[in-house]
N, C-alpha and C positions, 0 to 999 in steps of 0.2 A: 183977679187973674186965676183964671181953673188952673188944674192939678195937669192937664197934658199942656197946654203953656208954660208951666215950670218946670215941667219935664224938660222940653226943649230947650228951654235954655240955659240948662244944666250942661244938658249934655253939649251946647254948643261950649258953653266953657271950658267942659275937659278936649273939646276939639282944639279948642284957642291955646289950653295949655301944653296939650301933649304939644300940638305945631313948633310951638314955642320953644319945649324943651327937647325938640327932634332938633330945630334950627339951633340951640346952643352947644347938643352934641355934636353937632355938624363941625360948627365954628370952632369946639375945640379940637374935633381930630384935624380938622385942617390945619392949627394953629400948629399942635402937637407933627405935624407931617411937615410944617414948614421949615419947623427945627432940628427936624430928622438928618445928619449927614448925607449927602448921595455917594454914590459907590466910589468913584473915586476921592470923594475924602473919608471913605472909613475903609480902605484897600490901607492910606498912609497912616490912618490910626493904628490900623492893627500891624502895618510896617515899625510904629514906635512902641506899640506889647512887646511884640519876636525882639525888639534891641534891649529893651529893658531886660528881657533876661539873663540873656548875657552882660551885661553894666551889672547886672545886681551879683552875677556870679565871680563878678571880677572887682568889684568895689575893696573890699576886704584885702587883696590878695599880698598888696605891698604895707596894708598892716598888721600882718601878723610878725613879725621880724619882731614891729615895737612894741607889741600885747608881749612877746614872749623875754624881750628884758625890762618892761614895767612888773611884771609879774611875777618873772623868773621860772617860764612855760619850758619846758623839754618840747623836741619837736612831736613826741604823739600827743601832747597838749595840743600843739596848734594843727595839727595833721588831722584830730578830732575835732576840731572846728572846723575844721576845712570838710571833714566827712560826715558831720551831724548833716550840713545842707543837701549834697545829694541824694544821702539815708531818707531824709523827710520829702524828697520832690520824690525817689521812687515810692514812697508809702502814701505820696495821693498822687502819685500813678496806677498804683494797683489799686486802689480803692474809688478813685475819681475819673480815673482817664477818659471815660466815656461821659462824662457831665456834659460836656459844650454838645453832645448827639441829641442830649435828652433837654435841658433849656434852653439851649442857643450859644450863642460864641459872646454873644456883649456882657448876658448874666455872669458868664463862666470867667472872662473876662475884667470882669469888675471887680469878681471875688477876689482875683487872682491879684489883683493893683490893690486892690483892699488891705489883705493881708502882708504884701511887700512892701507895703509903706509903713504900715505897723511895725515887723521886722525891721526897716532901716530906723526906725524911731527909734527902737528897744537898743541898736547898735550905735549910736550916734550918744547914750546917756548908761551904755554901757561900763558898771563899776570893778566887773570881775568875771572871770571864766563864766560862771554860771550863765547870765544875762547874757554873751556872747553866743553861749552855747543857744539859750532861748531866741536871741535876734536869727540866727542862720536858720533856725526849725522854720520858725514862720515865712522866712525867707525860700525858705525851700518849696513849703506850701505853695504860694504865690509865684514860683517859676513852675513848678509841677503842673500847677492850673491850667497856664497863662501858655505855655509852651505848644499844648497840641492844639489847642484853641486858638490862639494866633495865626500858628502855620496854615489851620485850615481857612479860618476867617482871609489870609494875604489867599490865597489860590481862588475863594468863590468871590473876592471883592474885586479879583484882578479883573481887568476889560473881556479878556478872551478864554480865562480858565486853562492858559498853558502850563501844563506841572512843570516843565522845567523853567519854563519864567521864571513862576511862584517859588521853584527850588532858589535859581537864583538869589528871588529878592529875599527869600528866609535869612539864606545863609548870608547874603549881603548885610541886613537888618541888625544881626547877632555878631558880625563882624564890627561894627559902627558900635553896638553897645560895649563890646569883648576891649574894643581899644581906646574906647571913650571912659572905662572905668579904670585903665592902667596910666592910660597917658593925663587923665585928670588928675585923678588918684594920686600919681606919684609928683607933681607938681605943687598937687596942695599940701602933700606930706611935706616935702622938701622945702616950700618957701613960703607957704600961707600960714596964720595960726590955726590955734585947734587942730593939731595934724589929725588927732583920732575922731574928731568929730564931724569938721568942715566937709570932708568927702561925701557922708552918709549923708548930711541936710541939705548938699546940691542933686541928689541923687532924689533927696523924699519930695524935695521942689514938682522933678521931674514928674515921679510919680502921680503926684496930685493934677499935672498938666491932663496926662493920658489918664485919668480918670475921670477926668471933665469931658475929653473928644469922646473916651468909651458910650460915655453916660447920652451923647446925642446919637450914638450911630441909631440905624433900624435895628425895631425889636424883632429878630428873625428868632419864631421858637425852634426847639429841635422837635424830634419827632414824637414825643413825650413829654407832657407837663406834669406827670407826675414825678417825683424822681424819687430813686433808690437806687443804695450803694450797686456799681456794676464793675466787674474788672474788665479792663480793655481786652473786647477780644478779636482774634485775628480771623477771619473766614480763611477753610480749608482752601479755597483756589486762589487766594495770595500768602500761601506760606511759604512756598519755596521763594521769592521775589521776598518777604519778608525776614528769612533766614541771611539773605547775601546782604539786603539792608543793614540789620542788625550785627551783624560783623563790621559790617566801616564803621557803623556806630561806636563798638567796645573801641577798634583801631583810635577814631579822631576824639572819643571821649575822653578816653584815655592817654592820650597825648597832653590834652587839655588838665586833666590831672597832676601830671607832673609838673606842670608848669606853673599852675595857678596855687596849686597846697605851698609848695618848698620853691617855684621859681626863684622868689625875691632873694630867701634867705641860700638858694644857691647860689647867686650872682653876688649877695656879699659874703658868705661865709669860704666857698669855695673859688671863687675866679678874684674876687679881692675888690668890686664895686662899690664905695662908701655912699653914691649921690642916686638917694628914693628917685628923684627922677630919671637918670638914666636908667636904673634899672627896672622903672615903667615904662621907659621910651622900647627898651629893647625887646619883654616881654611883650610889649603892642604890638610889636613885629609882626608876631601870631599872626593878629586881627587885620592888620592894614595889607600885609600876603594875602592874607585870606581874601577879602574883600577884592583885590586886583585880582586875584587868580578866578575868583568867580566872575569878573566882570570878561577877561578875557576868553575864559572857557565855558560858559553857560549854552552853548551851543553843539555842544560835543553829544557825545551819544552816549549813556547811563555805564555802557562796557567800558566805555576809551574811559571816565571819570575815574571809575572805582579801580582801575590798571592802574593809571600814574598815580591816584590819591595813593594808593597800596606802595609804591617804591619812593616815591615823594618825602610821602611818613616815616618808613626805614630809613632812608637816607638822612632826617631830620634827626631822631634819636642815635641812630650810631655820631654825627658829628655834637649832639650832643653828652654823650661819652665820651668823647676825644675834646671837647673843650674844659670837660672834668679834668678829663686826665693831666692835658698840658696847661692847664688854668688857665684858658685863652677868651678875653673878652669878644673877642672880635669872632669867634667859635663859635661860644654862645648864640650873638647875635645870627649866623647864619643858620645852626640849629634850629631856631625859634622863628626863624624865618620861611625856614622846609619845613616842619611840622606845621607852621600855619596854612602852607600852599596844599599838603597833604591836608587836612582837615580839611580844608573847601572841596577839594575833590573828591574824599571819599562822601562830604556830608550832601554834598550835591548830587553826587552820583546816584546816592542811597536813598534823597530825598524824591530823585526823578522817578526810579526805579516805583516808590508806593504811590506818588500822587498818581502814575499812571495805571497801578494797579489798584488801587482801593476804590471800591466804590462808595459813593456819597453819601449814603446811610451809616458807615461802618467808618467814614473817614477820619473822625474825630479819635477814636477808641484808636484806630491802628495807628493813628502818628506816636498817640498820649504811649501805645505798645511800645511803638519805635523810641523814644523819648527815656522810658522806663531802662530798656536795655543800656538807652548809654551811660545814665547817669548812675544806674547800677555799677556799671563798669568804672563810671569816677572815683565812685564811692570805695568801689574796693579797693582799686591802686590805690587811693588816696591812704588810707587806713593801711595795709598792707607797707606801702614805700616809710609811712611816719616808724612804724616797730620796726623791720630792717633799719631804717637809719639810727634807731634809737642803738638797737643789737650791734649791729656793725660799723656804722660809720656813715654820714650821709653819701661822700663819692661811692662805697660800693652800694647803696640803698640804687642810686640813679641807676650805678651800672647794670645791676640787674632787669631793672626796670625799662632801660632803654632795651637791653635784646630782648625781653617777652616781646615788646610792642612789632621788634623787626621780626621775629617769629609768627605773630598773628598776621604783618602784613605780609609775608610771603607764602599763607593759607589763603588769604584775600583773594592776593592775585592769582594762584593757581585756581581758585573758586570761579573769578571771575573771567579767566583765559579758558578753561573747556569746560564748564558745563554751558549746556543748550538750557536757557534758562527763558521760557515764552517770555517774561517783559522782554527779554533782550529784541525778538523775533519781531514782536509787537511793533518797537519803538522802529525797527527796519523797515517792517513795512508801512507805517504812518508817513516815517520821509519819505521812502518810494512814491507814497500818494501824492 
């Protein structure tokens, strides 16, 4: 055989092989694309991210009462539990917010279930303040992530990319979680064993589920595969639209605060509620308001939201100072019920207002922006109300608490009643069209 005869048939083998190994890469991207979720099932994935947050922010809430007599916690004991979580979701807000721009929403996303599952583990085998304190940081991480990530992931998975849909189904989503971890919550406290355990192991169940749908969505990158630390930032021509946002933010975050730190331990120490589970049914209130008030109003215009969320919210706190006052269970309950209706509407209003003002490149960083403001705001009431209560007494801790909120909410609404603010203009003339 000459030397250009074995030539050829060399090279016909690397022909034979590349063929070969082009047809195997083939068969695995297609195998890999078979697997792939399509848009309507990673719209519902990332529908059970946005719930998980709220579940993960509310798991805890009806046990802190029994951490603080196993332990013999004062309320900034538990009020510092309660505000390590949102301290840590705003410090990978300001460091991370922008992650899902730069890798994508499934990466950011994973991380974010990664780390909350770890968190509920750490809490679920928690032996002392400290480990609690460690279970909510991690915790915090993994809503911090998972938060602006989600929200954006439900708006570009949605069929048509309507912001107020996708507002809707946000706040729908964190409604279902927000009442899924009170009304569970306080059921397995009340009549399951392991009361301090059982709640966190159905919650890390969960977790592990939506880390399996995450793990098949599409791999959509962000605009950068490189990544380094960035802080969310807001582009100059959505600040003012970001400004009124972040306001219903502090408003419904902040409501959320009061309820979730010291709820529990308000509804037995001050209105005289012995049964974990009613006093999870009633704080669910919040969330199942919430979710009806969204289903019924998702339709409304960003003005008309962030008007009634703003007297909605006031009206919710002051009847919850008057159910202090007169120690009225049934007070409560309606309290808890207006501050939830207010929460949908201002978080709707505020959510409509950016998805329709953010653009695509930037949308990750402004939600993660918006996201930072409230939980900042949790954070501080939450920390703030635990010393007042400590100082004063918890009924004046609330009362104070409850008129700042009615005082921000009638800045809201004057905010949102005269200024010409273009989303407003915007969103008039799109239904004109």
């Amino acid at each position: 055989m000459s030397t250009q005869q074995a030539s050829v048939r060399v090279n016909r083998m690397i022909r034979v092989i590349r063929s070969k190994a082009s047809d195997g890469h083939v068969q695995n991207t297609a195998a890999r694309r078979s697997r792939t979720l399509g848009r309507r099932a990673s719209f519902w994935v990332s529908f059970g991210v946005s719930t998980h947050t709220l579940w993960t922010s509310a798991a805890p809430a009806l046990s802190y009462r029994l951490y603080a007599q196993k332990w013999n916690l004062s309320p900034v004991d538990t009020a510092g539990v309660f505000a390590i979580y949102p301290i840590f979701v705003v410090s990978t807000l300001v460091l991370l917010g922008g992650l899902s721009d730069q890798v994508g929403r499934r990466m950011t996303m994973l991380i974010a279930l990664t780390c909350s599952l770890v968190g509920v583990l750490v809490m679920t085998v928690a032996p002392d303040i400290r480990w609690l304190l460690v279970g909510r940081a991690l915790m915090g991480i993994g809503v911090g992530l998972g938060s602006g990530s989600s929200t954006a992931a439900i708006l570009e998975f949605s069929s048509d990319e309507d912001p107020e849909r996708s507002a809707a189904a946000t706040n729908i989503a964190q409604g279902i979680g927000f009442a899924t971890g009170l009304l569970l919550g306080g059921a397995l406290i009340q009549y399951a064993p392991w009361p301090l355990q059982l709640n966190f192991l159905v919650l890390a169940v969960v977790i592990v589920v939506l880390i399996v749908g995450v793990w098949f969505m599409p791999r959509h990158g962000g605009q950068d595969t490189r990544w380094s630390v960035r802080m969310p930032r807001v582009p100059a021509d959505c600040r003012n639209a970001f400004a009124i946002a972040s306001l219903a933010a502090v408003i419904a975050f902040a409501s959320g605060a009061i309820l979730l730190s010291l709820g529990g331990q308000m509804a037995h120490d001050l209105v005289g509620s012995v049964n974990a589970f009613t006093n999870g049914a009633i704080l669910a209130s919040f969330a199942i308001v919430s979710a009806v008030i969204t289903v019924l109003c998702r339709k409304l215009s960003p003005r008309l939201l962030l008007l009634l969320g703003a007297i909605t919210a006031s009206l919710g706190l002051l009847l919850l100072w008057l159910a202090v006052t007169w120690v009225s269970l049934s007070m409560l309950l309606a309290s808890t019920s207006l501050a939830g209706g207010g929460y949908a509407l201002l978080f709707m209003g505020a959510l409509s207002v950016l998805n329709s003002s953010a653009p695509a490149e930037h949308r990750g960083g402004i939600l993660s922006a918006f996201y930072l403001i409230g939980y900042l705001s949790m954070g501080m009431f939450a920390l703030v109300l635990g010393g007042m209560a400590r100082t004063w007494g918890l009924a004046e801790a609330v009362t104070t608490a409850s008129f700042t909120i009615v005082a921000l909410g009638f800045v809201s609404f004057w905010l949102s009643a005269s200024r010409p603010f273009p989303v407003f203009r915007r969103y008039a003339e799109r239904r004109a069209d």
